[in-house]
PLY file of the C-alpha trace (Angstrom):
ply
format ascii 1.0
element vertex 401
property float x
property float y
property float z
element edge 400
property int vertex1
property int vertex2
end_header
-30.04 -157.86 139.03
-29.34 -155.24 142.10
-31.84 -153.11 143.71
-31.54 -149.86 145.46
-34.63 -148.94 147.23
-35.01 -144.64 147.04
-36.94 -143.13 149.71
-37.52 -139.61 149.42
-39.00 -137.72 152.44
-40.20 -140.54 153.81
-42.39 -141.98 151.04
-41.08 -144.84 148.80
-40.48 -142.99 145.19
-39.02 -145.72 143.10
-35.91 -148.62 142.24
-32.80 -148.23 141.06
-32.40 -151.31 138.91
-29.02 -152.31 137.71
-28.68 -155.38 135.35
-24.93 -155.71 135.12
-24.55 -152.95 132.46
-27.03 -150.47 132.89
-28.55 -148.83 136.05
-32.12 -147.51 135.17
-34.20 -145.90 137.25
-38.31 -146.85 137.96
-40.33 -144.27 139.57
-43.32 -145.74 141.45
-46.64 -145.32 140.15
-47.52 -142.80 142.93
-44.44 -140.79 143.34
-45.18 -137.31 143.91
-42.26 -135.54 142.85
-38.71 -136.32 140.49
-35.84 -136.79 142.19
-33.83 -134.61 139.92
-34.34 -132.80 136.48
-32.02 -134.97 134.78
-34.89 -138.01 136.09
-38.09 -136.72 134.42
-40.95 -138.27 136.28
-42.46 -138.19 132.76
-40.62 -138.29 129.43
-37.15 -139.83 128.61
-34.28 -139.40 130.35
-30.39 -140.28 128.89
-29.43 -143.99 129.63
-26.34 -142.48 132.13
-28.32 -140.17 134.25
-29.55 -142.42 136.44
-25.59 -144.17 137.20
-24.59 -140.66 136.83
-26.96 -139.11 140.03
-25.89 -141.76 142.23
-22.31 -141.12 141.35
-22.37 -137.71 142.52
-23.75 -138.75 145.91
-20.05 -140.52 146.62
-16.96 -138.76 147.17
-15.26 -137.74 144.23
-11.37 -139.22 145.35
-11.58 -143.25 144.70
-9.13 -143.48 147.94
-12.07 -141.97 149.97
-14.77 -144.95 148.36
-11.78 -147.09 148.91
-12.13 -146.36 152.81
-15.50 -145.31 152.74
-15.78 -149.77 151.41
-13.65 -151.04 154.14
-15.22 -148.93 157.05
-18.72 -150.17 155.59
-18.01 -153.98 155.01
-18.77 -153.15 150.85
-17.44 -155.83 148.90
-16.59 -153.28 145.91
-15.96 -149.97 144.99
-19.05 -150.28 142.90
-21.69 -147.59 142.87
-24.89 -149.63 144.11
-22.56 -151.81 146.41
-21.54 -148.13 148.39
-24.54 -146.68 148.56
-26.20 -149.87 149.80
-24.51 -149.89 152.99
-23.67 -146.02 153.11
-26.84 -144.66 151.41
-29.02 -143.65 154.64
-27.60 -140.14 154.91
-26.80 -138.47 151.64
-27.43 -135.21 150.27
-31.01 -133.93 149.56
-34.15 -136.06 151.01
-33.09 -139.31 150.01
-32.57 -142.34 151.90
-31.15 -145.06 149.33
-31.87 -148.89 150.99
-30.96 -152.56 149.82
-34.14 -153.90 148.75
-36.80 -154.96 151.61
-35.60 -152.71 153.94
-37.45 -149.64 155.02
-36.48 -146.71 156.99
-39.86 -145.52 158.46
-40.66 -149.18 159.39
-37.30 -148.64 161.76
-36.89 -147.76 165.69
-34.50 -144.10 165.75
-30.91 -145.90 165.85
-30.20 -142.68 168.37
-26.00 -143.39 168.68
-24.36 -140.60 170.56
-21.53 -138.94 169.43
-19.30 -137.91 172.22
-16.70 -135.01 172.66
-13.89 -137.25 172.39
-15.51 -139.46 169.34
-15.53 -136.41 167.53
-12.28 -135.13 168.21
-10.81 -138.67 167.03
-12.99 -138.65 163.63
-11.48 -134.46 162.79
-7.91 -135.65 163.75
-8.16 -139.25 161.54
-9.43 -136.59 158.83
-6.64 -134.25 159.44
-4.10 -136.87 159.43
-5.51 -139.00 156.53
-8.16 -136.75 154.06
-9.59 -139.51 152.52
-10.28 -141.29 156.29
-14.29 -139.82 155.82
-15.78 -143.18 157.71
-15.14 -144.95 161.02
-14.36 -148.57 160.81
-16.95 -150.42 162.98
-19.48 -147.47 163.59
-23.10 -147.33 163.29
-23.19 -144.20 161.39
-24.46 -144.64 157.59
-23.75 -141.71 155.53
-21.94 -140.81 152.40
-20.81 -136.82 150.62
-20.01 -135.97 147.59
-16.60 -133.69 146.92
-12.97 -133.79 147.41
-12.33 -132.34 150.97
-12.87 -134.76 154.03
-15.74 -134.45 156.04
-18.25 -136.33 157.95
-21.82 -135.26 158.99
-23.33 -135.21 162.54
-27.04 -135.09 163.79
-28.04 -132.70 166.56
-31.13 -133.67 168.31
-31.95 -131.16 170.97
-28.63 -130.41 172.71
-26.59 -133.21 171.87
-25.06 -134.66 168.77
-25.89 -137.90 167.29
-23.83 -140.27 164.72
-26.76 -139.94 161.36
-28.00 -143.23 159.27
-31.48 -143.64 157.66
-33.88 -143.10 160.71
-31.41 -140.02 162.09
-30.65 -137.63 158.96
-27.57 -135.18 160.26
-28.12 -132.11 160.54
-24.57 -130.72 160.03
-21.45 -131.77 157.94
-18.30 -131.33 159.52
-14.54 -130.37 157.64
-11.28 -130.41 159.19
-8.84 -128.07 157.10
-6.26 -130.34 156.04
-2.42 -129.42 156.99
-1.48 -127.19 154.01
-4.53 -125.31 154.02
-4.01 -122.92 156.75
-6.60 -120.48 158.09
-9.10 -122.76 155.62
-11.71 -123.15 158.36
-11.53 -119.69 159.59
-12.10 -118.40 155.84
-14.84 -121.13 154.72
-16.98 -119.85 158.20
-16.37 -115.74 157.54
-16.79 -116.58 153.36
-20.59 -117.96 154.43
-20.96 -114.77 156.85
-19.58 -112.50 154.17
-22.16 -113.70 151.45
-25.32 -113.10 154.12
-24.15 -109.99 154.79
-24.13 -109.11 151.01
-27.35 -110.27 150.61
-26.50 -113.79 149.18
-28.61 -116.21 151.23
-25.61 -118.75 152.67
-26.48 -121.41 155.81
-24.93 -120.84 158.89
-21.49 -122.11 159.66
-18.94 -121.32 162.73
-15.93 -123.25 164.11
-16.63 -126.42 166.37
-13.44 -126.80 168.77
-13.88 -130.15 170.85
-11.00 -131.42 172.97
-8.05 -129.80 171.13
-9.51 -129.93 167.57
-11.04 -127.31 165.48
-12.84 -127.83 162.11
-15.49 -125.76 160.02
-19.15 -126.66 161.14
-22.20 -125.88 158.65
-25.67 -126.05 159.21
-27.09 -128.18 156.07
-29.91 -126.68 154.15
-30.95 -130.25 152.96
-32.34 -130.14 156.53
-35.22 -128.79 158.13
-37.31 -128.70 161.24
-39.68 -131.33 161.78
-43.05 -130.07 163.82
-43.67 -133.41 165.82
-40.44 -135.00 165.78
-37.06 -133.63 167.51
-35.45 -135.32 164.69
-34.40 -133.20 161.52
-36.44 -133.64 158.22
-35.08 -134.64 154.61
-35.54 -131.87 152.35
-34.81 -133.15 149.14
-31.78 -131.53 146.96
-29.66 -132.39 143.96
-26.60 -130.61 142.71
-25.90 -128.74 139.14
-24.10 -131.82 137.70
-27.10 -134.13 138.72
-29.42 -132.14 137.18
-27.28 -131.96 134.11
-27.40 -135.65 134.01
-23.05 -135.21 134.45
-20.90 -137.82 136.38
-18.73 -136.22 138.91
-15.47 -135.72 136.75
-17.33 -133.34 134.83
-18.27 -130.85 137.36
-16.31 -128.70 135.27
-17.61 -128.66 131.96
-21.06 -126.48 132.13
-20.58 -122.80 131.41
-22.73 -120.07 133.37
-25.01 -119.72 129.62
-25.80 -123.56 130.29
-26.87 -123.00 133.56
-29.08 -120.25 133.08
-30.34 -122.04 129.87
-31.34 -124.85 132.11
-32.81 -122.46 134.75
-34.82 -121.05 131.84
-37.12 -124.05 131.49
-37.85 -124.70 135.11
-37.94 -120.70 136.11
-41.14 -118.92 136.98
-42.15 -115.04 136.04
-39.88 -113.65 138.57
-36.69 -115.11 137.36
-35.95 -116.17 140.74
-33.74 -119.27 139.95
-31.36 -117.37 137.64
-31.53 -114.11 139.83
-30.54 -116.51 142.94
-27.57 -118.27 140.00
-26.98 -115.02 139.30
-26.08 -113.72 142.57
-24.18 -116.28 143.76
-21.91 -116.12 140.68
-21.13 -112.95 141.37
-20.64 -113.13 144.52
-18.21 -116.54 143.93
-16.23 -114.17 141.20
-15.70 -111.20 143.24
-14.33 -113.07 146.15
-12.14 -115.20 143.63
-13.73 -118.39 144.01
-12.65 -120.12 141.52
-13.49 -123.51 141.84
-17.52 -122.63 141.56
-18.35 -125.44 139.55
-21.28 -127.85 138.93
-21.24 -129.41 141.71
-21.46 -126.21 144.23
-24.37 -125.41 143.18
-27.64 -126.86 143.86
-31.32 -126.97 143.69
-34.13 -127.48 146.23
-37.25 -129.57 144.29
-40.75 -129.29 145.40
-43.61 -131.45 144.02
-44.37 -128.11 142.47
-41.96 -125.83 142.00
-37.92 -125.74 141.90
-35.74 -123.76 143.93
-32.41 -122.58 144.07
-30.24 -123.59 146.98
-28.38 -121.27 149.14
-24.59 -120.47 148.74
-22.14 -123.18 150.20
-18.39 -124.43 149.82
-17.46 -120.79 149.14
-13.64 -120.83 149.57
-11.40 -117.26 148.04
-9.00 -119.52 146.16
-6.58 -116.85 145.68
-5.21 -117.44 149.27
-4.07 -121.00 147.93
-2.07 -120.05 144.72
-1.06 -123.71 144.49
-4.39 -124.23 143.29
-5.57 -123.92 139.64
-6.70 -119.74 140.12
-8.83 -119.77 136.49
-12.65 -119.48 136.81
-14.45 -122.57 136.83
-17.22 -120.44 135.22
-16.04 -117.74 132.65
-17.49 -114.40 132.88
-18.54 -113.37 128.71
-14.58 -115.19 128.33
-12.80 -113.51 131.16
-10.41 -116.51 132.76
-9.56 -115.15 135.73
-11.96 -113.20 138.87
-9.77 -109.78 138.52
-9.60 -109.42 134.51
-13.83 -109.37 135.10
-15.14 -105.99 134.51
-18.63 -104.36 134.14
-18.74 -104.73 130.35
-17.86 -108.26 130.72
-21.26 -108.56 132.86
-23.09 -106.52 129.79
-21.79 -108.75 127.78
-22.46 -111.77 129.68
-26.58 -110.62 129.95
-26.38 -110.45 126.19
-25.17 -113.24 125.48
-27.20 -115.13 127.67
-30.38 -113.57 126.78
-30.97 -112.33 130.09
-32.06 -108.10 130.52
-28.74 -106.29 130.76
-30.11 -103.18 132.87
-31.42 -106.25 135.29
-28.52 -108.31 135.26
-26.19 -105.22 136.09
-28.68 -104.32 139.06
-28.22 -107.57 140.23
-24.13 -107.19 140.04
-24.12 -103.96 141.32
-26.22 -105.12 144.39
-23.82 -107.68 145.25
-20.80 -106.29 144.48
-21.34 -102.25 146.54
-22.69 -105.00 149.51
-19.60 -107.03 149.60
-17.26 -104.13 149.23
-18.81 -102.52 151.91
-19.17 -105.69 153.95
-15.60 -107.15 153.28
-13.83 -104.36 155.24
-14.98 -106.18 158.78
-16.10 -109.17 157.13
-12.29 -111.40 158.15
-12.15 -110.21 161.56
-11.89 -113.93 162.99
-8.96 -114.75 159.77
-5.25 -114.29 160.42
-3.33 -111.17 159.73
-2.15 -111.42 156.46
-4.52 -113.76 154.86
-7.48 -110.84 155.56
-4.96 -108.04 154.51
-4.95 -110.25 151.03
-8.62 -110.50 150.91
-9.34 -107.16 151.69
-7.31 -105.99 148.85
-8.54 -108.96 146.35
-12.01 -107.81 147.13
-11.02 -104.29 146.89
-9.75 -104.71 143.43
-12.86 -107.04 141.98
-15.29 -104.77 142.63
-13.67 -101.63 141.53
-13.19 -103.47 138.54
-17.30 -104.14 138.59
-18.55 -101.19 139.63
-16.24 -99.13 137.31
-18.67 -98.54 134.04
0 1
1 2
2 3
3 4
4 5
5 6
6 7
7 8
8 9
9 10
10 11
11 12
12 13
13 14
14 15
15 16
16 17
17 18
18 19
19 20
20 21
21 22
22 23
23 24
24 25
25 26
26 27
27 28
28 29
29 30
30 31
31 32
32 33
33 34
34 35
35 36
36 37
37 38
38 39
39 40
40 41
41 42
42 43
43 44
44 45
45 46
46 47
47 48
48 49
49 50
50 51
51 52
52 53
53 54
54 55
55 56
56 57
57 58
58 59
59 60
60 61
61 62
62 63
63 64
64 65
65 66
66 67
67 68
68 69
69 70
70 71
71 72
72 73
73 74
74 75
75 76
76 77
77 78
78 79
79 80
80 81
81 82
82 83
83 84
84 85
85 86
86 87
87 88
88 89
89 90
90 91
91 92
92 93
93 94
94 95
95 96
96 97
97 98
98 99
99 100
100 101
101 102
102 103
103 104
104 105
105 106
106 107
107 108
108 109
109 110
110 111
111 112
112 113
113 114
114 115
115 116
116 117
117 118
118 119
119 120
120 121
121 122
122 123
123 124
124 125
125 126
126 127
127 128
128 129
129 130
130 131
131 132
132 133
133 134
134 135
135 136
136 137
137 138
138 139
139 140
140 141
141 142
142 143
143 144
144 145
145 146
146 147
147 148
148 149
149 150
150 151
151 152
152 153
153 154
154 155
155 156
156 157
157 158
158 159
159 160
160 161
161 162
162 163
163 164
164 165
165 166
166 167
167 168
168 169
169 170
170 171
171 172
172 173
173 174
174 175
175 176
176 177
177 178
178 179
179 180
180 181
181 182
182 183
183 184
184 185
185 186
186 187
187 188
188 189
189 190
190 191
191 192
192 193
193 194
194 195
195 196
196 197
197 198
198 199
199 200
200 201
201 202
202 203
203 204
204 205
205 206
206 207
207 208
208 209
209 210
210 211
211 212
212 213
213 214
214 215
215 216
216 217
217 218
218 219
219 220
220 221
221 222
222 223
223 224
224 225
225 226
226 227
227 228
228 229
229 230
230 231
231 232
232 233
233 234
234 235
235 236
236 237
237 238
238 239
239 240
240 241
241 242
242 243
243 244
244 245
245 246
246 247
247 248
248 249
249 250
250 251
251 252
252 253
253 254
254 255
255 256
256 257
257 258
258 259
259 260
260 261
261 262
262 263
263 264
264 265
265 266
266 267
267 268
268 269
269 270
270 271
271 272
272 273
273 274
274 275
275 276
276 277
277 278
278 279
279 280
280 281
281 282
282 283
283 284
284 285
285 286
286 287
287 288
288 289
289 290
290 291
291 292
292 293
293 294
294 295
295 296
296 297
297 298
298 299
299 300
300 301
301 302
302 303
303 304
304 305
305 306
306 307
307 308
308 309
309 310
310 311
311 312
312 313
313 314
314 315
315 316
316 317
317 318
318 319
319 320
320 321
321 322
322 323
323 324
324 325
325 326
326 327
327 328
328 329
329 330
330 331
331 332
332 333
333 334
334 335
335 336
336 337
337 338
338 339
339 340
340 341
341 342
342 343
343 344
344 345
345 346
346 347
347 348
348 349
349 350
350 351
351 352
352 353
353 354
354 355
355 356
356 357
357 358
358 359
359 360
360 361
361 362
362 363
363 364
364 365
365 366
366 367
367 368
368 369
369 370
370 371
371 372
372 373
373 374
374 375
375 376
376 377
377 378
378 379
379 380
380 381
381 382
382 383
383 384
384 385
385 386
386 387
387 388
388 389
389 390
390 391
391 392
392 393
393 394
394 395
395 396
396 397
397 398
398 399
399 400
């Protein structure tokens, strides 16, 4: 019998129990909020959802939980065994702790991260993509996804290694070798969606020593009023709330999202305008790999909301990359073939109010076309040239009635 203690903003909120063939979870008696939708603080939840959310707190590539064990001293690949020794820092508000330890009982484990340190972790990343850990380093922290990438803290002016009693404030991605431009277009893609009026965190390029990589700002993170130390806002992606495991980030269609949204919406429709928006925006730009697992949702003790954009990436740039939607627009495949009728039909069949759904679209779509004309100043030649006229054509394509 294993235990995995969950902490979530601070205040214990229940065990992870797994008996050797089943991991259930056990909220306390006290806990003040679920940790996810597919986790019901009261009524039944499926006998995988609980394996499954933990799963999607790992990165998706075994070769990365491979070195992810060896940098952590793990034993196993297993589930529990990685997040018991890399569960401090993970996404949402979460801290995830062998049993009978306790993070707010702990002294700030303040470990500096230096220029050069950094450098060295972006260049290991670069030269290996799965090398996401140190070997030997204090840091405890574990992603989800496919890309390397390793998170910092920044407390005041300097940057910090994060574990359970220093959450990180930003997560870090070096643009592997074939990707070129990648880091440039991930940091404009987040400016380009503000811009448009799609609510994105901010990102920019850190260059330390002679390294560069693509720097967010997490929105899992917030300011804490009598600490300099970042507080845990707690988070959990599409396929956790589905109750998926991470392999199948691409099975939900938009209808299944919005369906979901339905139940946990309020009288404004704000999570499925906020879904709605950043679908759009994700399909006009030709993102295709929009799944699950890119996008997420902010829970309150009272109310749900949806997260802002992130891991927005044109895909068309990298043809050797599947280039069909991971979301289908009303059965359109592919982010140029979608037209306004296919958004008419999409509201339909969805249930949602066409004349609101199209207002939405429209919104987005006259903002980025406006927007996407300076929008890749900081992007090489060619590579803004293509977006430009990508852009160009999706929205023509939308606006055109």
């Amino acid at each position: 019998m294993r235990r995995l203690e969950a902490w979530l903003e601070d205040r214990h909120t229940g065990t992870f129990i797994d008996d050797g063939s089943t991991v259930e979870f056990v909220y306390d008696e006290d806990a003040s909020a679920p940790i996810s939708l597919s986790l019901p603080r009261e009524g039944r939840m499926t006998k995988l959802a609980p394996a499954r959310f933990l799963e999607n707190l790992l990165p998706d590539n075994p070769r990365a939980r491979r070195w992810m064990a060896e940098a952590y001293g793990s034993g196993t690949l297993d589930t529990i065994d990685l997040l018991a020794v890399a569960g401090g820092d993970v996404a949402g508000g979460l801290v995830l702790l062998p049993e009978g330890q306790e993070p707010t009982a702990e002294i700030p484990e303040l470990d500096p991260a230096l220029e050069r340190d950094i450098a060295t972790r972006i260049r290991a990343i670069k030269d290996n993509p799965d090398a996401w850990t140190a070997h030997g380093a204090l840091e405890r922290f574990s992603l989800a996804g496919t890309q390397g990438k390793f998170s910092l803290a920044k407390v005041e002016d300097d940057w910090y290694w994060s574990n359970a009693t220093v959450p990180s404030t930003h997560i870090i991605k070096p643009a592997r070798n074939d990707l070129p431009g990648l880091e440039d277009v991930e940091a404009a893609t987040l400016s380009l969606a503000v811009r448009s009026g799609v609510p994105a965190p901010t990102a920019h390029i850190l260059t330390v020593s002679d390294q560069t990589a693509y720097l967010v700002e997490r929105f899992d993170r917030a300011s804490a009023e009598d600490s300099p130390l970042a507080r845990r806002v707690h988070t959990e992606d599409l396929a956790q709330a589905f109750g998926l495991a991470p392999g199948a980030k691409y099975d939900p269609a938009a209808h299944q999202v919005i369906d979901l949204l339905k139940r946990h919406d309020d009288t404004a429709n704000t999570l499925q305008e906020a879904f709605l928006q950043q679908l759009v925006f994700n399909t006009l730009i030709g993102n295709a790999d929009a799944h699950a697992k890119n996008y997420s949702l902010v829970l309150h003790p009272d109310r749900v909301e949806f997260a802002p954009l992130y891991d927005a990436v044109p895909v068309s740039l990298y043809p050797q990359y599947d280039q069909q939607l991971a979301m289908r627009i009303a059965g359109a495949r592919y982010s140029q073939a979608v037209t306004a009728a296919h958004w008419r039909k999409f509201s339909r069949s969805t249930g949602l109010d066409t004349d609101w759904t199209m207002q939405i679209v429209t919104d987005v779509a006259e903002q980025l076309r406006t927007e996407s004309a300076t929008a890749w100043a900081t992007v090489p030649g060619p590579q803004a040239e293509h977006l430009r006229a990508e852009i160009s054509r999706t929205t023509d394509a939308t606006l055109r009635n």
